[in-house]
C-alpha positions in Angstrom: 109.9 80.9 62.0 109.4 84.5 62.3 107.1 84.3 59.2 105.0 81.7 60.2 104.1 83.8 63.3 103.2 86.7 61.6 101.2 84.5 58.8 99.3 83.2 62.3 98.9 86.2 63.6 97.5 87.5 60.5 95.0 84.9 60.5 94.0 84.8 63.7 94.2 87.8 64.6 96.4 89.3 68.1 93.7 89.7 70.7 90.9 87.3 70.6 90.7 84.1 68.6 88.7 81.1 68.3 89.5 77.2 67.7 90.7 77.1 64.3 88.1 74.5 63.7 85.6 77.3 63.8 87.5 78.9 61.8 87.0 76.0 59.1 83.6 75.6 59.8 81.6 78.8 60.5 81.1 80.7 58.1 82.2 84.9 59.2 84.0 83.5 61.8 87.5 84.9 61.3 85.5 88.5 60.8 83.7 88.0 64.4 87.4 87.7 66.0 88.6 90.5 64.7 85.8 92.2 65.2 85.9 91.2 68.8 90.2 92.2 68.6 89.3 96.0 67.1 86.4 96.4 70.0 89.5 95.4 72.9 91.4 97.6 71.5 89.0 100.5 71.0 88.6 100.5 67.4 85.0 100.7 66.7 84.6 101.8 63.0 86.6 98.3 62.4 84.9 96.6 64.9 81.5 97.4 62.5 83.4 96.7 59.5 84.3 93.2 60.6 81.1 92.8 62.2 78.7 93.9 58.9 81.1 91.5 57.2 80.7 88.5 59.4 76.9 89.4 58.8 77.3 89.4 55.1 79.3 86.1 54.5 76.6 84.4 56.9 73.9 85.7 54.6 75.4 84.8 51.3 76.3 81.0 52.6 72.7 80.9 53.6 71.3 82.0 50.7 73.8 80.1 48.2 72.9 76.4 50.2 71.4 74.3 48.3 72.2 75.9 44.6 72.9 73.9 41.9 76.3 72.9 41.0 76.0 72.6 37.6 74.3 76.0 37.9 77.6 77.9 38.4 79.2 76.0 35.3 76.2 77.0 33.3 77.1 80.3 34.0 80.8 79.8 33.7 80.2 77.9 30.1 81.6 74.5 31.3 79.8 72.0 29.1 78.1 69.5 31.3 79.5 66.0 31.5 76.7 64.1 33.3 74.7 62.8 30.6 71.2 60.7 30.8 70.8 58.4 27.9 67.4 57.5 27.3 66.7 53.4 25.3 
């Protein structure tokens, strides 16, 4: 029991915390609480840390929607599967 409190604490932070379907859902979300956890407790270089990291996972989700799928197995050399067949 003990380790599932510190495995929740580690994820959701000690000080502030949001719903953990925000957590699921938004993107940097996690990074904002903590953020948010360092400033309470007078932290401020982590508090920019978290926060220029909550910034940067919003950017790349924002520019990564929409890519292609088969894109990223191009890339990774996975042969594609989803064949047309022209008659």
């Amino acid at each position: 029991m003990a380790k599932m409190i510190r495995l929740i604490l580690l994820i959701r932070g000690r000080g502030t915390s949001s719903h953990w379907l925000l957590h699921l859902l938004v993107p940097g979300q996690i990074f904002y609480d903590e953020g948010l956890t360092a400033i309470e407790n007078r932290n401020y270089g982590l508090a920019i840390a978290n926060f220029v990291s909550m910034f940067a996972k919003q950017y790349i989700f924002v520019i990564s929607l929409g890519t292609d799928y088969n894109a990223g197995n191009k890339a990774r050399g996975v042969p594609n599967t989803h064949h047309t067949y022209e008659w």
